[in-house]
KEKOL-33363 format. One record per residue (C-alpha): x, y, z; chain; residue in one letter. Coordinates in Angstrom, 2 decimals. Example, Ala and Ser with C-alpha at 12.3 -4.5 7.8 and 13.67 -1.06 7.14 Angstrom:
<rs>
R|12.30|-4.50|7.80|A|a;
R|13.67|-1.06|7.14|A|s;
</rs>
This chain:
<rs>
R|41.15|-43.86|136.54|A|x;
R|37.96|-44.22|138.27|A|x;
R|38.04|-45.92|141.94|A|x;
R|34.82|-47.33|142.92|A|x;
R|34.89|-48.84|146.60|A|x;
R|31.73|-51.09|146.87|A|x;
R|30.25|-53.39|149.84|A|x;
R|27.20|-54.86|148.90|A|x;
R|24.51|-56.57|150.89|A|x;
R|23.71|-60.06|151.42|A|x;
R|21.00|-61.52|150.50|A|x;
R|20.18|-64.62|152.74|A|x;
R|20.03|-66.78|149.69|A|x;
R|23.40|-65.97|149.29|A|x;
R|25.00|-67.38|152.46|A|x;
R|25.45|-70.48|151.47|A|x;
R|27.21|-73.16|153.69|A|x;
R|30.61|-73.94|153.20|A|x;
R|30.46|-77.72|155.21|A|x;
R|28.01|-80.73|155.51|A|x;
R|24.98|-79.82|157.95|A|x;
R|26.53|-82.06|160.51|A|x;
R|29.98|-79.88|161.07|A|x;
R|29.95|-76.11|161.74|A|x;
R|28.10|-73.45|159.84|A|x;
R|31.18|-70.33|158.61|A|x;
R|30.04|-67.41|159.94|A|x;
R|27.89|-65.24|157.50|A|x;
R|30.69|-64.00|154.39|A|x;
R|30.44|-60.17|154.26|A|x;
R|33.15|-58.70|152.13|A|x;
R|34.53|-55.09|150.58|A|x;
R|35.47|-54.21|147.10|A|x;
R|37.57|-51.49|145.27|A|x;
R|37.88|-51.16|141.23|A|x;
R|40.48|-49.66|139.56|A|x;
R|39.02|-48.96|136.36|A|x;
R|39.69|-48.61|133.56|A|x;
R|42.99|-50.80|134.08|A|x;
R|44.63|-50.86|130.39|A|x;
R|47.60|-50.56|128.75|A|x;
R|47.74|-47.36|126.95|A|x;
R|51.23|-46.05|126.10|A|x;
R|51.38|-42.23|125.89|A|x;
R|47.76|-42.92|126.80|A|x;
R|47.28|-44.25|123.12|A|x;
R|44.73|-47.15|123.79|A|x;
R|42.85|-49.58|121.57|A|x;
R|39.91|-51.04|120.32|A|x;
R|40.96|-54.62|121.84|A|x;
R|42.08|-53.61|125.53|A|x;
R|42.13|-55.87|127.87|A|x;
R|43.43|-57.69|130.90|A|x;
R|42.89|-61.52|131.12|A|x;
R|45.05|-63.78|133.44|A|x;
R|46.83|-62.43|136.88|A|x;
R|49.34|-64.46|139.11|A|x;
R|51.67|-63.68|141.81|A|x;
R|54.11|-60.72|141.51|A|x;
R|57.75|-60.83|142.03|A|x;
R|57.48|-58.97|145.36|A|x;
R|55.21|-58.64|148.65|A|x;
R|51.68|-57.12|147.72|A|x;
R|52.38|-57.61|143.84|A|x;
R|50.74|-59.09|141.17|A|x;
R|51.45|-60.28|137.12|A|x;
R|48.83|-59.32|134.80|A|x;
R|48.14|-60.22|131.29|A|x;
R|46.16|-59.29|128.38|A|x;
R|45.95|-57.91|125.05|A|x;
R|46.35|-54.79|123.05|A|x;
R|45.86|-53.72|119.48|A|x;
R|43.41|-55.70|117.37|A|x;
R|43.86|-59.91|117.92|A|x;
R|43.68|-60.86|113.60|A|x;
R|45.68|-57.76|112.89|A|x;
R|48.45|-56.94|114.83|A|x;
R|47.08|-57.65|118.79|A|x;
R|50.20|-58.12|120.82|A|x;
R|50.17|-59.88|124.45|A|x;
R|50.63|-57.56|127.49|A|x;
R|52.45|-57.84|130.76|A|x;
R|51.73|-55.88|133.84|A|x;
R|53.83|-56.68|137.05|A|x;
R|53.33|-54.51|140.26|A|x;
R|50.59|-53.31|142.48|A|x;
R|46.98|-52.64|142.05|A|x;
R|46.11|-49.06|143.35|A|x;
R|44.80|-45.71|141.88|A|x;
R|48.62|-44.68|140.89|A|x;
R|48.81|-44.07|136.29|A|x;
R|51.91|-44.14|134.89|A|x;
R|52.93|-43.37|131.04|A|x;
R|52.27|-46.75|130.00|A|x;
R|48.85|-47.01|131.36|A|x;
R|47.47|-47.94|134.80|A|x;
R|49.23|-48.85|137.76|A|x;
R|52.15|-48.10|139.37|A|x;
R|54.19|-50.87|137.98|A|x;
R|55.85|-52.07|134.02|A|x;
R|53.79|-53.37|131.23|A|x;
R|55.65|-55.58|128.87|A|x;
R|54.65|-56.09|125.10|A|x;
R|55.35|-60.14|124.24|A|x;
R|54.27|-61.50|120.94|A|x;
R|54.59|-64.92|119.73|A|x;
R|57.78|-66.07|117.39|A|x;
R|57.40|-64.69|113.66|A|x;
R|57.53|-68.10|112.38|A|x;
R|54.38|-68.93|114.14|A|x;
R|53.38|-67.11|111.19|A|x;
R|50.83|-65.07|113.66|A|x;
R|48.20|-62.30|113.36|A|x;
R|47.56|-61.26|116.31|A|x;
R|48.90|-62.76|119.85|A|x;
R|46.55|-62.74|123.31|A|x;
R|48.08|-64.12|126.68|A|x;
R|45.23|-65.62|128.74|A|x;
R|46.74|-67.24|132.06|A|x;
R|50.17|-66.91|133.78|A|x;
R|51.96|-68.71|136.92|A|x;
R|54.91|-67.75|138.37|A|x;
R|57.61|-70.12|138.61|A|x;
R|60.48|-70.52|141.57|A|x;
R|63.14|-69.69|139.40|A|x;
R|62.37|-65.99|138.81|A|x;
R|60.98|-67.30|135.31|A|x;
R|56.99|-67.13|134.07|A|x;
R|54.78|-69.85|132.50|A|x;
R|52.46|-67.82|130.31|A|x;
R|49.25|-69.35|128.03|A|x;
R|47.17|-67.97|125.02|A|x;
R|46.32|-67.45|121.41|A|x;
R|47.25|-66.38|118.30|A|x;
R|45.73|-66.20|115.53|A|x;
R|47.24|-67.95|112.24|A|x;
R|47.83|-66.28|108.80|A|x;
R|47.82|-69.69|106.91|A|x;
R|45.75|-71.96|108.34|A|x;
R|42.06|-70.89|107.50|A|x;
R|38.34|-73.06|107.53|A|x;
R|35.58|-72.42|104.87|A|x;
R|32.55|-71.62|107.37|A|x;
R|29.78|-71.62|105.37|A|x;
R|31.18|-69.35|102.52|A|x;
R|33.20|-67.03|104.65|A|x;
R|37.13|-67.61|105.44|A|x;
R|38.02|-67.88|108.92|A|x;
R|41.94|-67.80|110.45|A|x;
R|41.93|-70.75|112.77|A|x;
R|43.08|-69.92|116.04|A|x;
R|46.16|-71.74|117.48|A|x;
R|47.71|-72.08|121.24|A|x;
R|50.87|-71.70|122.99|A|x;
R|52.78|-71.58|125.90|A|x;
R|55.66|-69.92|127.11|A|x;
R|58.28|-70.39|129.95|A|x;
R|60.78|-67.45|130.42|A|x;
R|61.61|-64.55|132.04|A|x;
R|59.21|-61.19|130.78|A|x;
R|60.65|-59.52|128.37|A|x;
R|59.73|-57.70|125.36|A|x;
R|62.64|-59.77|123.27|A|x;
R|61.44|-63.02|124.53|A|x;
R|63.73|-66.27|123.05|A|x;
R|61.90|-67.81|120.00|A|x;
R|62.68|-71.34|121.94|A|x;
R|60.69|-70.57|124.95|A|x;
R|57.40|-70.76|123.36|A|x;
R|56.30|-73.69|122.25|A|x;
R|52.68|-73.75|119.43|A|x;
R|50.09|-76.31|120.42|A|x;
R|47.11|-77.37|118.09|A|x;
R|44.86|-79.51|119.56|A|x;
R|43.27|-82.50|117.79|A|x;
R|40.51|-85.38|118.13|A|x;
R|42.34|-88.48|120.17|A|x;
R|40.09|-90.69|117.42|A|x;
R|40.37|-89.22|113.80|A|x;
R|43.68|-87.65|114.70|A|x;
R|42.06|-84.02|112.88|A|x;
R|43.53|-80.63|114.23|A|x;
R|40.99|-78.54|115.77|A|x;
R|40.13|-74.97|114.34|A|x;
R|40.75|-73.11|117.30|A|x;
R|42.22|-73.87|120.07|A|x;
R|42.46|-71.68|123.02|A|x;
R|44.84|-71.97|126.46|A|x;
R|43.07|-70.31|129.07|A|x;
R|45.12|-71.15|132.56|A|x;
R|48.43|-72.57|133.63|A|x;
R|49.59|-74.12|137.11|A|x;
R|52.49|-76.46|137.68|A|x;
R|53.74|-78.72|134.54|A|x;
R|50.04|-78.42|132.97|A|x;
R|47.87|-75.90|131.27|A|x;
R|44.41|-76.35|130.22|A|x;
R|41.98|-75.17|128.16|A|x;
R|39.32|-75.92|125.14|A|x;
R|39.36|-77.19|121.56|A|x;
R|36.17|-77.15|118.86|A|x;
R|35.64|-77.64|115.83|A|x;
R|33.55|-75.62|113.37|A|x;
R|30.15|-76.83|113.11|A|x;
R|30.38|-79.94|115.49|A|x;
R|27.67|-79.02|117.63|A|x;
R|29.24|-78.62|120.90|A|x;
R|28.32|-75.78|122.72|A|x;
R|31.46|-74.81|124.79|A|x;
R|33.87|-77.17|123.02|A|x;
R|36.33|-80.15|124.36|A|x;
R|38.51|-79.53|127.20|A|x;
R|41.52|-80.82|127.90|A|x;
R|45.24|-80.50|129.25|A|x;
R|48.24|-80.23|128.43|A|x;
R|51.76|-80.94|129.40|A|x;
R|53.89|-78.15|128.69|A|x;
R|57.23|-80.60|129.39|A|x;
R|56.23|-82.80|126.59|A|x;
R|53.04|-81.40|124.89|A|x;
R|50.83|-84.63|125.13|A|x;
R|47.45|-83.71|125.29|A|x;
R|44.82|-85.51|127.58|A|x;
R|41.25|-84.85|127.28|A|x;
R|38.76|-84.32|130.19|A|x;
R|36.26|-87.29|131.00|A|x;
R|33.65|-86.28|133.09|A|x;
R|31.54|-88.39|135.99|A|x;
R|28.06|-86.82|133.69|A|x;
R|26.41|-87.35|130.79|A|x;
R|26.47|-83.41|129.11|A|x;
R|27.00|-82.82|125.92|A|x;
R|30.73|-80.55|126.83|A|x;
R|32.60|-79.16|128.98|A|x;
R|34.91|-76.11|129.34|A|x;
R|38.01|-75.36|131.39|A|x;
R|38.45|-71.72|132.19|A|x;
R|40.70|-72.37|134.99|A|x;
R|43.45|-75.00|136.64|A|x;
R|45.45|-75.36|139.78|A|x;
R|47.89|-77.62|140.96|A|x;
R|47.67|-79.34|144.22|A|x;
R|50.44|-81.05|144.36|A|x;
R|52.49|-83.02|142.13|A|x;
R|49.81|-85.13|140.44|A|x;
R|46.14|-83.45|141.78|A|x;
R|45.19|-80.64|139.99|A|x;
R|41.85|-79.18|140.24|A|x;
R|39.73|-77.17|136.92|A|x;
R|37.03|-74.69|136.96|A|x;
R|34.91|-73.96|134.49|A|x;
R|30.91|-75.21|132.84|A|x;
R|29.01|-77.77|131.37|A|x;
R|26.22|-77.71|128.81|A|x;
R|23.68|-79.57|127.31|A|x;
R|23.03|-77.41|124.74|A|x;
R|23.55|-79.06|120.74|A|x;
R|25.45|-75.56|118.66|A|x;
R|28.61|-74.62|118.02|A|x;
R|30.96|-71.61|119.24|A|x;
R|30.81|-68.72|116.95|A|x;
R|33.85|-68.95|114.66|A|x;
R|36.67|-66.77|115.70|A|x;
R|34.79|-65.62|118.95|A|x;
R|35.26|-68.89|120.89|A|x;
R|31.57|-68.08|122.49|A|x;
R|28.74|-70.43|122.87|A|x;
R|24.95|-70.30|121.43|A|x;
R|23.04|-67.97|122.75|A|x;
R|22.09|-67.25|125.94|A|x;
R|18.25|-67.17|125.91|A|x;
R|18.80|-70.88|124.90|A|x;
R|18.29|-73.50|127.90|A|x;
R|21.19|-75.00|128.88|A|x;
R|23.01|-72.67|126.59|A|x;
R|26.21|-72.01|129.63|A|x;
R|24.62|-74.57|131.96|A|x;
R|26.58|-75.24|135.38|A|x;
R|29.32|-73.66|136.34|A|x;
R|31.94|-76.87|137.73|A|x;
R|34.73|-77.88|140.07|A|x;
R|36.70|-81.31|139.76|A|x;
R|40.08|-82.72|140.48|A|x;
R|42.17|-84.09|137.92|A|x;
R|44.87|-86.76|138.34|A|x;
R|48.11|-86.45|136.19|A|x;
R|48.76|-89.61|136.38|A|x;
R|46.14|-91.57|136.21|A|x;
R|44.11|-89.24|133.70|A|x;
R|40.63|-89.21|135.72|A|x;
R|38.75|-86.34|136.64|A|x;
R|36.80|-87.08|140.07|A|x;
R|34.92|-85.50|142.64|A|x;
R|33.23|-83.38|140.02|A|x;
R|30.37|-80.62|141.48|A|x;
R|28.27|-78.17|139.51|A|x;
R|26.79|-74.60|141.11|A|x;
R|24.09|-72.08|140.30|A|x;
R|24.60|-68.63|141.31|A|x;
R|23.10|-67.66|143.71|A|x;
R|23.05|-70.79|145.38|A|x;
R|20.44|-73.79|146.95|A|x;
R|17.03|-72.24|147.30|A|x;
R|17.78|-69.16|144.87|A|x;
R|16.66|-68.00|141.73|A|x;
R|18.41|-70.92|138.98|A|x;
R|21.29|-68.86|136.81|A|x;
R|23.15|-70.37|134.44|A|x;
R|26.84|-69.73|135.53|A|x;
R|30.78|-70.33|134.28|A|x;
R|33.33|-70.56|136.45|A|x;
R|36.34|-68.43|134.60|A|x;
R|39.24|-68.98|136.96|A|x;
R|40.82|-70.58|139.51|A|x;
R|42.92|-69.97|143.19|A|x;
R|43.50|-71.15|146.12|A|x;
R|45.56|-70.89|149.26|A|x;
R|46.35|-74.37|149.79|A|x;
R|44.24|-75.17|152.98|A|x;
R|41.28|-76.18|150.83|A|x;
R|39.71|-72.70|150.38|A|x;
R|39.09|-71.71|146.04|A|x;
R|38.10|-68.36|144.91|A|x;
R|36.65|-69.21|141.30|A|x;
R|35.68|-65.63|139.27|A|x;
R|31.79|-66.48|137.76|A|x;
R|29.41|-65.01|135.58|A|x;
R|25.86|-66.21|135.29|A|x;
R|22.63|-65.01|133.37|A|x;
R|19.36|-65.54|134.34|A|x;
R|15.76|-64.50|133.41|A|x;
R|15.58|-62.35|129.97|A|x;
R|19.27|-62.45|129.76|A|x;
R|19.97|-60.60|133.59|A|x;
R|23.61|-61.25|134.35|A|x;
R|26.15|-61.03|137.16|A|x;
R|29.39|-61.75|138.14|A|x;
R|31.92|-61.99|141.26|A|x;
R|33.39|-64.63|143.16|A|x;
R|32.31|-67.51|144.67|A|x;
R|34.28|-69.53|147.75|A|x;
R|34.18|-73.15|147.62|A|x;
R|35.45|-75.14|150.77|A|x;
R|36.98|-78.83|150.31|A|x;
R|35.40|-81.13|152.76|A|x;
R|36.96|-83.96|154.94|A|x;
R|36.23|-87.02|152.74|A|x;
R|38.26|-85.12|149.53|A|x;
R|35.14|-83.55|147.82|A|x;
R|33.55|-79.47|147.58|A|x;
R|31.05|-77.76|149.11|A|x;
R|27.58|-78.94|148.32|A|x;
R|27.49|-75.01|147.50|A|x;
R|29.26|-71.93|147.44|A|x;
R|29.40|-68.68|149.09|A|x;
R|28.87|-66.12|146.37|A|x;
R|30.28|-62.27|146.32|A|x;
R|28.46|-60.65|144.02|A|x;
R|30.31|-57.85|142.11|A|x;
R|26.94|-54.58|141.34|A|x;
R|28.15|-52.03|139.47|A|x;
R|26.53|-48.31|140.45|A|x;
R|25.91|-47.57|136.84|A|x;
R|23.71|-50.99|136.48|A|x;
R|26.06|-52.65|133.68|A|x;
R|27.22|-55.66|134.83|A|x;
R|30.76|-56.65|135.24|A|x;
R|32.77|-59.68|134.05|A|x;
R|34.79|-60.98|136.20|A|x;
R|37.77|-63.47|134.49|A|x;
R|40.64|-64.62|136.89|A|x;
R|41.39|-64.18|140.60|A|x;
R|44.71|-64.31|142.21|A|x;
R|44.55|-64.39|146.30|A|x;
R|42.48|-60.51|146.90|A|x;
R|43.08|-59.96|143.95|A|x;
R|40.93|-59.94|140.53|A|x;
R|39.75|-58.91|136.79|A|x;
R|37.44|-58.27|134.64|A|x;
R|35.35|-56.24|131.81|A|x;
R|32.56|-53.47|132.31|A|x;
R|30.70|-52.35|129.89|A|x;
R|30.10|-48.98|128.88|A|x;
R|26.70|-49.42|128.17|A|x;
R|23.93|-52.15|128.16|A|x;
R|23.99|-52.74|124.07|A|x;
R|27.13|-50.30|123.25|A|x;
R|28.84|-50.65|120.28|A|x;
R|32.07|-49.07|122.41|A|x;
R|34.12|-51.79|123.49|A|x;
R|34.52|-53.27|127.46|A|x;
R|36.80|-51.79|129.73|A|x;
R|38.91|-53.88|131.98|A|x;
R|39.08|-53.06|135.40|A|x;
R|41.52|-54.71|138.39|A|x;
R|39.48|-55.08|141.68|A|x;
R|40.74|-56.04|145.50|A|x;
R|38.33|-58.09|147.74|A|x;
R|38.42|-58.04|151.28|A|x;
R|36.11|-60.63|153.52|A|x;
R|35.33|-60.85|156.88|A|x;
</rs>
């Protein structure tokens, strides 16, 4: 494992202001990063052509953390993966970390071909909420010619185990609220008190990043996100409850008229305008079904070079502070990735903008960063810029000042 202890500069485009221009300016963010990388599971140090690490939560102890991913191939035999304990340079026989990794695949008569957990929460009862995919063996769409497995959701409450109960997951399908029709894929990305989230599409619709929505993982009723904008869709990478009723999502917008690749659940391409848009922030009410006090941001912030950006995560530490992992791609395809801070302001709403930590990599391959969990985070590297070698995930610790 390769430990890579970065703490780049700021740019002054990148201090962006956390509060209205009438309250105080935060001091300037300046921050410190180590990578753990590659972070995989690799029993017997066997790994895989699909290795990687998606979601991360709290731990069961002080200074731990729950990580999930996937191993093996996702439409042939991909099973979901479990890590729980800390994030240093330690390796153990099941891969990195000094801590247990946990295989978990869906029920067989899901009738799946491949299981990925995406998001996990920890619950007070010593028990998990986990989210994902899996890919179906019998339910397939005609796409143009070629025969694609649709890709189905679930969620999970239970204790981690590698003989998991067949009654603690529960599959989810989503479908149009109008014409009643099941979508061909749809994916669970996050999970945070009674709801997770995520997106729906179907094949050849024309929406770029597909229909978000939530769901209640008490009852499985499915509400779909209305936005306070006119684009053409919206994603939800992330979700975090507030309380009992506010939540609040993270993830884009677009404008962009395509649809997601089939079995790839990614958007058009990225040279297109619009193609990823504006990364967003909003609350969502439980109750009352409305999503308010929605804001988009542009890495690197007001005054700054315009990159489209996705927000791919959410966390928070419950006095109004969010870490939200982003990627963004600018000019002739030039991407990044890292965090970005968001501040809620006195009258309920975000930060006009965001303080962004930007995550280089000394090799000059960007990184991807996908969840965040307190100093805690993950993502992909690549191994190369146009590699036909597969990412490798890494597990990163943040420190600002």
């Amino acid at each position: 494992m390769v430990m890579i202890q970065l703490q780049p500069k700021l740019q002054p485009k990148l201090q962006a202001k956390l509060q209205p221009k009438n309250e105080c300016e935060p001091k300037p963010l300046q921050s410190t990063t180590t990578f753990y990388s590659p972070w995989v599971y690799a029993p017997d140090g066997v790994t895989s052509s699909l290795n990687f690490v998606q979601g991360i939560g709290a731990g069961t102890t002080k200074n731990t953390y729950t990580i999930v991913g996937t191993y093996g191939q996702l439409s042939n035999g991909a099973v979901g993966v479990v890590y729980q304990g800390a994030i240093n340079g330690t390796n153990t026989t099941q891969g990195s970390g000094p801590g247990t990794w946990t295989t978990m695949v869906v029920p067989t008569s899901f009738g799946s071909l491949g299981t990925s957990i995406y998001g996990v929460h920890k619950k007070a009862d010593g028990k998990f909420n986990l989210v994902g995919t899996y890919v179906s063996a019998s339910q397939t769409t005609n796409v143009a010619g070629t025969i694609i497995n649709n890709t189905l959701g679930f969620y999970y409450t239970g204790k981690i185990t590698s003989a998991p109960k067949d009654n603690d997951f529960r599959s989810f399908q989503a479908r149009d609220p109008i014409t009643g029709r099941l979508a061909n894929e749809t994916y669970l990305h996050s999970v945070s008190g009674g709801l997770a989230a995520g997106n729906y599409d179907f094949f050849g619709e024309g929406r770029g990043t597909g229909t978000a929505f939530v769901v209640d993982i008490k009852t499985g009723k499915q509400t779909n996100l209305k936005y306070e904008d006119s684009s053409r869709s919206h994603s939800v990478y992330g979700i975090w409850s507030n309380s009992n009723r506010s939540y609040t999502v993270a993830g884009g917008e677009s404008d962009v008229f395509g649809s997601l690749t089939a079995g790839s659940n990614v958007g058009p391409s990225f040279s297109s305008p619009r193609a990823i848009g504006d990364a967003t922030l909003a609350d969502y009410d439980s109750i009352t079904g409305k999503v308010t006090n929605t804001r988009t941001y542009r890495y690197p912030g007001q005054g700054g070079t315009s990159y489209e950006t996705h927000f791919e995560g959410i966390w928070s530490d419950g006095k109004g502070l969010y870490k939200l992992p982003f990627w963004a791609f600018g000019p002739s395809d030039l991407s990044v990735s890292g965090l970005a801070i968001v501040k809620r302001q006195k009258n309920g709403g975000f930060s006009a903008d965001a303080s962004w930590i930007t995550f280089y990599n000394p090799s000059g391959y960007n990184r991807f960063a996908s969840s965040v969990w307190d100093e805690a985070s993950l993502g992909s590297l690549p191994s190369s810029s146009g590699s036909s070698q597969p990412p490798s995930s890494y597990a990163a610790l943040t420190q600002t000042f």
